[in-house]
C-alpha positions in Angstrom: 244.8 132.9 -18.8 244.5 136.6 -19.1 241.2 138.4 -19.8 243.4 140.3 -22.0 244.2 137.7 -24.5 240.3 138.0 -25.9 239.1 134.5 -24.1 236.7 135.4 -20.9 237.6 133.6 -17.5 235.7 130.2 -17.5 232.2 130.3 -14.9 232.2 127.5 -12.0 229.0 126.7 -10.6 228.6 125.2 -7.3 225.6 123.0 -6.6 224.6 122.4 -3.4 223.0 118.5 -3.1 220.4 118.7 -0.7 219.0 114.9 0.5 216.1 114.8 2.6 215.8 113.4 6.4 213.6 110.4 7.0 210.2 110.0 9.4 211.2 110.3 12.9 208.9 107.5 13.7 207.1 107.0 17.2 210.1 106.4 19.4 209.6 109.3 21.6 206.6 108.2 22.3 207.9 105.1 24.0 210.2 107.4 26.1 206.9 109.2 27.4 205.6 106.3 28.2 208.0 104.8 30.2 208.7 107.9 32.1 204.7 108.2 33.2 205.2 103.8 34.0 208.0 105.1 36.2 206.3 108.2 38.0 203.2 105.7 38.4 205.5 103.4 40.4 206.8 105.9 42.1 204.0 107.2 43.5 201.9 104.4 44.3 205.4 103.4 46.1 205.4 106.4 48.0 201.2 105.9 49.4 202.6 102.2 49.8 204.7 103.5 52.4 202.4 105.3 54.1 200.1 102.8 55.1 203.0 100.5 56.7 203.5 100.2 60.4 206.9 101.3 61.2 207.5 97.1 62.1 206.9 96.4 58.4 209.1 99.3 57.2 211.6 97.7 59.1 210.8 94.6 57.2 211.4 96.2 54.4 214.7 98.0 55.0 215.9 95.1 56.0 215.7 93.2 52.8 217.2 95.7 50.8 220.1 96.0 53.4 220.9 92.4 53.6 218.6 90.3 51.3 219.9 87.0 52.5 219.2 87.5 56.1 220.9 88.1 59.4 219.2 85.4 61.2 217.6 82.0 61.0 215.2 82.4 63.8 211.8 81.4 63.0 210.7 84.4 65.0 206.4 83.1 66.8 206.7 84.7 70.3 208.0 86.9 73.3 210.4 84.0 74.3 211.2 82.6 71.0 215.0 82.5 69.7 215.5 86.0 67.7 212.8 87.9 68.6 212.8 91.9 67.5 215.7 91.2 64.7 215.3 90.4 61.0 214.5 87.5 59.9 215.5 85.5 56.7 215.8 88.3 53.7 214.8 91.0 56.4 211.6 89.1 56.9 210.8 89.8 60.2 207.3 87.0 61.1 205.5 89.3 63.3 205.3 91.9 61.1 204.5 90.2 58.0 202.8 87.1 59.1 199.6 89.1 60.3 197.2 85.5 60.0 199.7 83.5 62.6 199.3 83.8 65.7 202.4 82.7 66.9 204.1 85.6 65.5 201.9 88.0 66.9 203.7 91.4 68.3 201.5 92.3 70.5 201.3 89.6 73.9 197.8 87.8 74.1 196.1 88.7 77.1 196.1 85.1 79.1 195.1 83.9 82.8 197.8 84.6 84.8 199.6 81.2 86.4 198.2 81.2 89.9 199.2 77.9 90.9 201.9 79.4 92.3 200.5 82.6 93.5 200.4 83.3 97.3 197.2 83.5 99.5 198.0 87.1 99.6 197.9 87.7 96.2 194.7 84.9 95.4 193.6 87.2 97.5 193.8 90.3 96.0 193.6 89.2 92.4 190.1 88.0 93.7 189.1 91.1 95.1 190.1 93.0 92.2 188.5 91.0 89.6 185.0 90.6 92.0 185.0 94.7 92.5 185.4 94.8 88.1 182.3 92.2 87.8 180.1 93.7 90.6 180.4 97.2 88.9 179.5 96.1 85.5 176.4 94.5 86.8 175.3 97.6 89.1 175.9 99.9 86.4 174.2 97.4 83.9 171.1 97.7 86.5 171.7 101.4 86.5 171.0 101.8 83.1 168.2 99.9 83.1 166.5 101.6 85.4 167.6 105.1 83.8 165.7 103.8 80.5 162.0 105.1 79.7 160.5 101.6 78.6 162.5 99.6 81.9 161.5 96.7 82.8 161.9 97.8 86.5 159.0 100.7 85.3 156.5 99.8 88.0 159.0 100.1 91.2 161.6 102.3 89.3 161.4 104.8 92.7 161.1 102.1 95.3 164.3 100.4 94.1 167.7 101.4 95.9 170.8 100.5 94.2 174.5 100.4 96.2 177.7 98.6 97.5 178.5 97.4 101.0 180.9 95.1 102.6 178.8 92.5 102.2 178.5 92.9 98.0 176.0 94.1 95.7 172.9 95.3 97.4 169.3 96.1 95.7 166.5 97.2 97.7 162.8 97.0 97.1 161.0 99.3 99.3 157.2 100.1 99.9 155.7 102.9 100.1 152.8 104.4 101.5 150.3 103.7 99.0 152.3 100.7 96.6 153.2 98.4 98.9 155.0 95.3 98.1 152.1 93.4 100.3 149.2 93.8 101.3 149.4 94.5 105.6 150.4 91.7 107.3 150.4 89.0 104.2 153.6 87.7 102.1 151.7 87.4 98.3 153.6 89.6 96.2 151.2 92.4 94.3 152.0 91.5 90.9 154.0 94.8 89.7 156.1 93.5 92.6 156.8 90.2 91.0 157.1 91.2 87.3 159.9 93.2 88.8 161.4 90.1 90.3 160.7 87.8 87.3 162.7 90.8 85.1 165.6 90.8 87.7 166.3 87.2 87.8 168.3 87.1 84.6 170.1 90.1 84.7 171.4 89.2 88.3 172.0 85.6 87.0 175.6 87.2 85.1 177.7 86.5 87.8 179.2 84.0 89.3 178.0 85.4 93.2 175.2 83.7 95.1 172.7 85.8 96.8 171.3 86.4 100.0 167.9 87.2 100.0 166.4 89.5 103.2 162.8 89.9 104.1 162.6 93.5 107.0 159.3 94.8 108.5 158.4 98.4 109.8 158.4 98.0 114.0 154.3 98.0 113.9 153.7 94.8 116.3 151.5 92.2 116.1 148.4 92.3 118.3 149.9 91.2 121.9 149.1 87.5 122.3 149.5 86.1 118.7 151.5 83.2 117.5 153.2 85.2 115.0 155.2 88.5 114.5 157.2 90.0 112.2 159.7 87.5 112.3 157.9 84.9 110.2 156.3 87.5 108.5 159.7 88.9 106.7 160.8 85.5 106.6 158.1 84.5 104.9 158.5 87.8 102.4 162.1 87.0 101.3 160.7 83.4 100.6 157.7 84.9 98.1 160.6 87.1 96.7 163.3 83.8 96.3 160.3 81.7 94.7 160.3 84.9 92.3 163.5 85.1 91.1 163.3 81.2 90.5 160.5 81.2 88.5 162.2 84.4 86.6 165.2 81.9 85.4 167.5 82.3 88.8 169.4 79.2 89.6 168.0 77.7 92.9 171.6 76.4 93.9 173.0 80.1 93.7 170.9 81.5 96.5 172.6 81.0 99.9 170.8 82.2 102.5 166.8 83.6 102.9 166.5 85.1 105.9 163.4 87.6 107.9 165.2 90.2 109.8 162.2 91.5 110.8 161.9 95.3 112.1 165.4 95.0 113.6 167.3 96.8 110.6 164.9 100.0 110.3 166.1 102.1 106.6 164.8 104.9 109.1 166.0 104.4 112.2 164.0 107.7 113.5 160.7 106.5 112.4 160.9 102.6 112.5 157.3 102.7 111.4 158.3 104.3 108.2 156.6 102.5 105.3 159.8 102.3 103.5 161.4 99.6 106.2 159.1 97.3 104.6 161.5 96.0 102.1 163.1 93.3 100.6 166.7 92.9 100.3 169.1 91.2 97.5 172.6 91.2 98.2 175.1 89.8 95.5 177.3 88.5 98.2 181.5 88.9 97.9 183.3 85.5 97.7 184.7 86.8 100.6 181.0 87.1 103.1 180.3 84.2 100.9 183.4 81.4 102.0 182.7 83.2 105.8 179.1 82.3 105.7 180.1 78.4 104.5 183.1 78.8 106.9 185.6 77.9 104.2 188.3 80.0 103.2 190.8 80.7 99.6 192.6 77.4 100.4 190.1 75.0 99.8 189.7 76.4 96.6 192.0 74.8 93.3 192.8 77.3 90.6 189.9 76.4 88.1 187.5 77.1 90.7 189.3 80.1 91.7 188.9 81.5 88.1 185.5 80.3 87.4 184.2 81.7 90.7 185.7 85.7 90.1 184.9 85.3 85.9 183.6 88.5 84.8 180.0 89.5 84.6 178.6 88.2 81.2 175.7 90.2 78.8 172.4 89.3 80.6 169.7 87.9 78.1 167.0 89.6 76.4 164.0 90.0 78.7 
C-alpha cells in the first residue's frame, strides 16, 4: 500500500521474550573437592616414596609392571630358589616381610662351620678372636682406672697395665712408702686387697685362666735362715689368689701360682728397687695356656673351641 493513498504504513513491534536461567547449584564445589582429594593423594604419595628403601620401591614397580608375578619362589634366604627377583605380584619377601626372618636381606651374622676348618685356620681364628676379647677387657680396665671415683683409687699409680706373649698382664707394684706388705710378711694391707676383691669380677669376663706371680726386690734374707725370698713371693701370689677368690674369681680358672722371687727384677739396674716387689696377673693365651697343660688345638672339639675364645662379656656392677 502506498503512503499516498491516505492510509499510513502499519507499525510492527518486535518483542524480545527474555526467560530467566536457573540456580547454578553446588556442583562446582564437588569438582574443588575432588581436585584437593587428588592433590592430597598425590602428595602424601610422593613423602610415601621417600621413605622406601630402594628394595621396596622395587617391590612396588614390580607390581604395577606385572601384577600377577614373574615367579613362584617363596623367596626366605641367600640360597633359597628365586632370590633377588619379584615375587608373586612383584612381592618381593625380603623387602616386605620386615617381621620374618627367613626373608631377611641382610645375612645373619652366624658361627662359622669349623668342623671342617684346618689346624691352621682353628688356629688363627683363635688367635684372632682371643687378641678381640683381651683388648676389650684391657681397655675395659683402662677406663676404669682413668675414672675419678675407680675402684682401683688406692693403687691407681702402682698398677701397670700391658700385653705380652704370654696374655694379658696387670701389675701391682709397691712403692716406697705403700707397700703391698709389710717387710718380709705375705698379709695383704687392706687397700691392697679391696683392689683385688674389685678386680676379681671384672677379670672374671673371659673365658682365660690366670697365672698368678708373687716377685721380691734382691734384698736377702739374713744368711743362715730357713727361708728366702722364694717362699716369700710364693707365699704373696697365694694371699693375692685367696683375694681374687673371695672377690668372686672362679678357683678352677686359675692355673698356676707361682713365687719368682727376685729373679725377674722390673729394674734390672737397681734390683733393690721397691717397685720389684710386685705381684703379677697374667690373663694367659689359649695358646701359653694348652703349652702349660701340654695339650694342643686337637684335643679340643668345636664347642669347646668356641666357648673357650667367646668374647669378653660386661663385668658386673661392683
Amino acid at each position: 500500500m502506498s503512503l499516498t493513498d491516505g492510509n499510513p504504513a502499519p507499525i510492527i513491534i518486535r518483542r524480545k521474550k527474555v526467560v530467566a536461567h536457573g540456580h547454578h547449584g553446588g556442583s562446582w564445589k564437588v569438582a574443588f573437592a575432588d581436585f584437593v582429594t587428588a592433590m592430597m593423594a598425590f602428595f602424601l604419595l610422593m613423602w610415601l616414596l621417600a621413605q622406601t628403601s630402594p628394595e621396596e620401591r622395587t617391590a612396588i614397580q614390580g607390581y604395577f609392571n606385572d601384577p600377577r608375578g614373574t615367579i613362584a619362589g617363596q623367596g626366605g634366604g641367600l640360597d633359597a630358589p628365586g632370590v633377588g627377583q619379584i615375587g608373586p605380584g612383584g612381592i618381593k619377601p625380603g623387602a616386605i616381610s620386615l617381621d620374618n626372618p627367613l626373608s631377611q636381606t641382610e645375612p645373619v651374622e652366624s658361627e662359622p662351620s669349623l668342623s671342617s676348618a684346618s689346624d691352621e685356620a682353628l688356629r688363627v681364628e683363635q688367635e684372632a678372636r682371643e687378641k678381640r676379647s683381651l683388648d676389650e677387657l684391657q681397655h675395659t680396665l683402662e677406663e676404669e682406672l682413668g675414672r675419678q671415683d675407680s675402684a682401683f683409687m688406692k693403687l691407681r699409680d702402682q698398677i701397670i697395665i700391658d700385653q705380652t706373649a704370654l696374655g694379658l698382664r696387670i701389675q701391682l707394684v709397691d712403692k716406697e712408702n705403700r707397700p703391698m706388705f709389710d717387710r718380709g710378711q705375705s698379709l695383704l694391707q687392706d687397700y691392697a686387697r679391696e683392689v683385688l676383691l674389685a678386680l676379681a669380677p671384672r677379670l672374671d669376663v673371659v673365658a682365660n685362666r690366670l697365672s698368678i706371680n708373687g716377685h721380691t726386690d734382691s734384698i736377702p734374707y739374713r744368711e743362715g735362715a730357713d727361708f728366702s725370698n722364694w717362699e716369700l713371693s710364693a707365699d704373696r701370689a697365694n694371699s693375692a689368689r685367696r683375694a681374687l677368690i673371695e672377690g668372686g674369681y672362679p678357683e678352677d680358672k686359675v692355673l698356676t701360682v707361682q713365687g719368682m722371687g727376685a729373679s725377674v727384677p722390673r729394674i734390672v739396674e737397681d734390683p733393690t728397687a721397691p717397685s720389684n716387689r710386685r705381684i703379677v696377673i697374667l690373663v694367659l693365651r689359649r695358646e701359653v695356656e694348652d703349652a702349660l697343660k701340654g695339650i694342643t688345638l686337637l684335643t679340643r672339639d668345636q664347642n669347646e673351641f668356641l666357648r673357650d675364645t667367646a668374647p669378653a662379656a660386661t663385668p658386673p656392677a661392683p
